[in-house]
Structure formats: C-alpha cells, structure tokens
N, C-alpha and C positions, 0 to 999 in steps of 0.2 A: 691308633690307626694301623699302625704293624699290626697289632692283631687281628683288626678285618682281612686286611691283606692276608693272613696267614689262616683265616677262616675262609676265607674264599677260593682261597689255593688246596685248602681239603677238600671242599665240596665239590669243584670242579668246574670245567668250564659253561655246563649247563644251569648249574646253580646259579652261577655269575651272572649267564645271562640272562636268564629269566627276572634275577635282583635287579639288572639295569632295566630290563623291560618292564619290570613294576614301577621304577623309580620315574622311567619316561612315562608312563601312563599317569602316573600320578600327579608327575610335572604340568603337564600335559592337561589333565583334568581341573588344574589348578590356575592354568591361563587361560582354560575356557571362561571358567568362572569368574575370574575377575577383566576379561575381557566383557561376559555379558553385561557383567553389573556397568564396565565403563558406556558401555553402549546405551543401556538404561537411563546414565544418569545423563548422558549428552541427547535423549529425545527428550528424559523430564526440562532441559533447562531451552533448549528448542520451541518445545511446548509453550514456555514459560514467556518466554522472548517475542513468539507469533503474537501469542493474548496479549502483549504491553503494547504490539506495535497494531493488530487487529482494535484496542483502544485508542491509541494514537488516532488511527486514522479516522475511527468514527466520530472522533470527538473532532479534528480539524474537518472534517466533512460538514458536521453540524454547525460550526460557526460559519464555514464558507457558505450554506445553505441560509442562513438567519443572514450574513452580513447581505449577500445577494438578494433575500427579501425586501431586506429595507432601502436598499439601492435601487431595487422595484419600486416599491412605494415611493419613493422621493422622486424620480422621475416621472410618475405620473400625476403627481402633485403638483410639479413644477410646469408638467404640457398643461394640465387645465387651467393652471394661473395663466400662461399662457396665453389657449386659447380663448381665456375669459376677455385677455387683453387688447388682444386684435378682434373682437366680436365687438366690444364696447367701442374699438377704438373706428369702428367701420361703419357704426349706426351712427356715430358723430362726425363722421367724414364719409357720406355717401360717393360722392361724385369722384373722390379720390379712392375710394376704395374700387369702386367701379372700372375708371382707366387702368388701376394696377391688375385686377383680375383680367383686362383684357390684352394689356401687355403682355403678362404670362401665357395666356392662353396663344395669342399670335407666335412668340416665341418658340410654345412647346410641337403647336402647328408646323414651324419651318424646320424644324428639327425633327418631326417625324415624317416629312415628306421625305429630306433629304436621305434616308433611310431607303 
C-alpha cells in the first residue's frame, strides 16, 4: 500500500486523478450491471407471479361459471316441477283455481289504480 502511495505521488496529481476517474467509471459500470441484471430478475419473477395468479383466476372463473350453470339448471327444473304442480293441481280443482285467479286479479286491480 506505501508503495501505491509512493507511486502515485511520482506520477502526480493528474495521474491520480485520472486512476480514481477510471476506478469510478469502472465502479460505476459495475452497478449498472448488476443493477440491470437485478432489474431483469425482479420482471422475470413478476412475470412469473401474474401467469400463477392470470391462472388462478381463470380457473376460479371456470368453476364459478360451471357452479352457476348448474344452479341454472336446478332452478328451472325445480319451476317446471313446479309449474307442473299447480297446472295439475288446477284441472282437479277448477272452481277453486278459478276464485283464486280472481282474487289476485281484483287485488292487483286495486293496487294499480291506487297508483
């Protein structure tokens, strides 16, 4: 180390500087570089992370989509039992099916008058 010292003290102070301006550029070129790389590897695992979670969600999309189908289906499985109930239940009880449609109907009558 004395001997840098004592080499650099012959050369002069322009020597000097110009050793420390190589040593900062080199520093310097040497943080760029592993700055880019860090950069690089924080979009690769980014990248990485979107695609688990862009599957995630397709996949819980998909079941939500399939469960919602068959919650379709079963609800209108269930209105046509249903409706099959009260059709049957209406050709076997005429006169009462009858009073009740008019009931509603008078009903729905005084209620959209009152409007």
């Amino acid at each position: 180390m004395a001997q840098n010292q004592i080499a650099e003290h012959e050369q002069g102070p322009e020597a000097t500087a110009t050793g420390v301006i190589d040593d900062l550029k080199s520093g310097a070129s040497h943080l760029a570089g592993r700055a880019a790389a860090t950069v690089n590897d924080t979009l690769e695992t980014g990248r990485e992370y979107a695609g688990r979670i862009r599957e995630a969600g397709q996949n819980l999309a998909e079941d939500v989509y399939q469960t919602g189908h068959r919650r379709a289906e079963e609800a209108a499985f269930y209105a046509e039992l249903g409706y099959e109930e009260v059709r049957d239940w209406a050709r076997s009880h005429p006169s009462q099916a009858l009073g009740i449609a008019a009931g509603i109907g008078l009903l729905l009558g005084i209620l959209v008058a009152r409007r």
